[in-house]
VOTORLO-298821 format. One record per residue (C-alpha): x, y, z; residue in one letter; residue number from 1. Coordinates in steps of 0.25 Angstrom, whole numbers, plus 5000, padded with zeros to 4 digits. Layout:
<nodes>
x, y, z, residuo, num
X, Y, Z, A, NUM
...
</nodes>
This chain:
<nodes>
x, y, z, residuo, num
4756, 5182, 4703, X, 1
4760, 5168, 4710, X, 2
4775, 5167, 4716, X, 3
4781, 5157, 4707, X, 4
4789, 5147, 4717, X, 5
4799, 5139, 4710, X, 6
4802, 5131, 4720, X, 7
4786, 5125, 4716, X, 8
4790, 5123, 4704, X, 9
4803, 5115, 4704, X, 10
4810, 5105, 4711, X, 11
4824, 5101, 4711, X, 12
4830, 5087, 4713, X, 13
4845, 5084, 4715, X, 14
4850, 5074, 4702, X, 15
4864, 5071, 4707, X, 16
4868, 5077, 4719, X, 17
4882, 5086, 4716, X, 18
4895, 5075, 4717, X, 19
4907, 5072, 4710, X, 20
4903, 5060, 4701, X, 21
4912, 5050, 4703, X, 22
4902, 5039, 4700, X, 23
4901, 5037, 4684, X, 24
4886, 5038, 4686, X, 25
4875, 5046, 4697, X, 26
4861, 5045, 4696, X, 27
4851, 5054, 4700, X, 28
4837, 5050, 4709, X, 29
4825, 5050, 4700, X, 30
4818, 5064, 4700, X, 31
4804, 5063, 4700, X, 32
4798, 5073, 4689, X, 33
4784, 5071, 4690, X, 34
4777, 5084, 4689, X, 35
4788, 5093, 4682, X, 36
4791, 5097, 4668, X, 37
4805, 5099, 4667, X, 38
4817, 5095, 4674, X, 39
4832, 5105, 4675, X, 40
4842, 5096, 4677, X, 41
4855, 5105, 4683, X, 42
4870, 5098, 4682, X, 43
4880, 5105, 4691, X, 44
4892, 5099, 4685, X, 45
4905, 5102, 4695, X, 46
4919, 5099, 4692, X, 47
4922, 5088, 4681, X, 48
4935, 5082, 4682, X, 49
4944, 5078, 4672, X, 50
4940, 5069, 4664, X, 51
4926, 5070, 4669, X, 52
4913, 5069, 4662, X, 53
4899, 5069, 4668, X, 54
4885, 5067, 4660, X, 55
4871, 5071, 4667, X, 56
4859, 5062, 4660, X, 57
4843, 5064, 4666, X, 58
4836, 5050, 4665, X, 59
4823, 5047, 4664, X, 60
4815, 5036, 4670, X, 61
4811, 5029, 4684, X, 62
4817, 5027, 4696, X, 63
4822, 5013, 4703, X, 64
4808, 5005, 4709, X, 65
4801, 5021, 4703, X, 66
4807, 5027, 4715, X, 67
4811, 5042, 4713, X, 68
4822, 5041, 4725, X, 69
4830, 5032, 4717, X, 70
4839, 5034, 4705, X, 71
4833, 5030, 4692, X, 72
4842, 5018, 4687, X, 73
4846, 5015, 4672, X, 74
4833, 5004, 4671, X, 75
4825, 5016, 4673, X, 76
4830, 5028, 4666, X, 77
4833, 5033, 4653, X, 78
4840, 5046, 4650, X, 79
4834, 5058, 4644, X, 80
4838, 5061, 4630, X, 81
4845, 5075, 4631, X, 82
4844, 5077, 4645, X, 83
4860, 5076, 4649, X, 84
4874, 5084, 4652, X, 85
4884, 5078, 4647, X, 86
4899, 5080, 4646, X, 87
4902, 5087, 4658, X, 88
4916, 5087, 4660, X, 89
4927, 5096, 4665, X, 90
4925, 5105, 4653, X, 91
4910, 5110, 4656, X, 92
4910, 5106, 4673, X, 93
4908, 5115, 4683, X, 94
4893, 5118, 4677, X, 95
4878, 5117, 4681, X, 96
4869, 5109, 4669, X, 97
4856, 5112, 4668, X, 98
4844, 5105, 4658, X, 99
4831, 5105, 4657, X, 100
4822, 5092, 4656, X, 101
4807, 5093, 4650, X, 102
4800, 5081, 4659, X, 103
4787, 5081, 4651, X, 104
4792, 5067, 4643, X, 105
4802, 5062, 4656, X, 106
4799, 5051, 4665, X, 107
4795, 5055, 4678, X, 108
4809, 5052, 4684, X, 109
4822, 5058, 4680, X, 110
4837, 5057, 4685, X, 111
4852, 5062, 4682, X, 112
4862, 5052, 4679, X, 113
4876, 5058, 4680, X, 114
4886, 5050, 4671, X, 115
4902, 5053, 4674, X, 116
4911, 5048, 4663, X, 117
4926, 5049, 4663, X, 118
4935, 5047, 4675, X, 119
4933, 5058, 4684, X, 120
4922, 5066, 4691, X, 121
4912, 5075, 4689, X, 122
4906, 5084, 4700, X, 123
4892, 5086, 4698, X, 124
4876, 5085, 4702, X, 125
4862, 5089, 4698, X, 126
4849, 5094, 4700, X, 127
4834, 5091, 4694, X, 128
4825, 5103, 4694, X, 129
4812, 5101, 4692, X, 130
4802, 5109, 4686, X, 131
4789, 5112, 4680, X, 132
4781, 5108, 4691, X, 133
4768, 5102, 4686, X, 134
4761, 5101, 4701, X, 135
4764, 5111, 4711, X, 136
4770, 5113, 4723, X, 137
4786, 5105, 4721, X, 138
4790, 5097, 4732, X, 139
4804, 5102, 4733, X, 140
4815, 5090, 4735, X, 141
4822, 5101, 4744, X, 142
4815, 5114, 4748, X, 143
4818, 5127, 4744, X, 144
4829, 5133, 4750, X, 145
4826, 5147, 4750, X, 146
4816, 5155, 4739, X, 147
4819, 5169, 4740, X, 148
</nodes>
């Protein structure tokens, strides 16, 4: 029996890289699904401060000028219908977020659009894994670091 390598089969992106989010809005890059099934979405929300709310949407849609390297702008996005954390705030900080997105009825690009509402920060990034590789092997967007 074949060795199954995970590391064929999946590929992570970084959403939003980990920061405090003092901006009231952060876009991700577009992520390029083409040739996966689904998509886990992981939220590591750090420390909310007082009076801090922080809400994770995943759009759908197209890229500026169809370029992945850009970040999908609101002319070109729509957000995906149940596919959000919402209300992280003091009470329910300090923990990581995880949900699953079937891509079988999703544009080929998706991003994360962080949304901070109240008058402080929240401390927080994401990752895309993706998964359910249709073609084989995965072109990792940074290699393995060790496979033990």
């Amino acid at each position: 029996m074949a060795k199954h390598n995970l590391e064929d089969s999946l590929i992570v992106f970084p959403g939003i890289v980990p920061a405090s989010t003092a901006l009231a809005s952060v876009y991700s890059k577009a992520i390029d699904t083409h040739g996966y099934s689904e998509a886990l979405i992981i939220v590591n929300a750090g420390l909310a401060a007082t009076s801090a709310e922080l809400d994770v949407t995943v759009r759908q849609g197209r890229p500026a000028q169809g370029l992945a390297s850009q970040r999908m702008v609101s002319t070109y996005h729509l957000h995906i219908a149940g596919c959000s954390f919402t209300q992280i705030v003091p009470a329910n900080d300090n923990t990581c977020y995880a949900g699953r997105l079937d891509l079988t009825n999703i544009s080929r690009y998706i991003s994360l659009w962080f949304k901070r509402d109240g008058t402080n920060d929240v401390t927080a990034g994401a990752v895309v894994v993706l998964g359910g590789k249709k073609y084989a092997p995965t072109t990792q967007y940074k290699t393995v670091a060790f496979s033990v």
